[in-house]
C-alpha positions, -999 to +999 in steps of 0.1 A: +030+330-600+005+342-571+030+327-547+059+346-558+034+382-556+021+369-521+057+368-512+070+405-527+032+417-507+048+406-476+082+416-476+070+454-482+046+449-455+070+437-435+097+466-443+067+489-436+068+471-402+105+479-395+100+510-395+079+520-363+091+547-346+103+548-311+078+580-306+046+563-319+020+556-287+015+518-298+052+515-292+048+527-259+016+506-254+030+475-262+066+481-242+047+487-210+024+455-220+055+437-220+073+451-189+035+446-170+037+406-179+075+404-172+066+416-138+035+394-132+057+369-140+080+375-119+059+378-090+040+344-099+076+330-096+083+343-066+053+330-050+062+293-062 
């Protein structure tokens, strides 16, 4: 029975999850995180 309220825990945390908005700074923080490795990546490639 613990299992099944583990489960039900995380599926409303992860609903809470879904529902970052666009506006929020960590949003922002991590997209630029992203875009920064995307690019180091591509210039590691591009020196191979």
């Amino acid at each position: 029975m613990a299992l099944h309220e583990y489960r039900s825990d995380a599926a409303i945390a992860a609903s809470k999850a879904e529902t970052v908005q666009t506006g929020s700074p960590t949003y922002w923080v991590c997209l630029a995180l992203l875009f920064a490795t995307v690019a180091l990546a591509a210039r590691i490639a591009s020196l191979w």
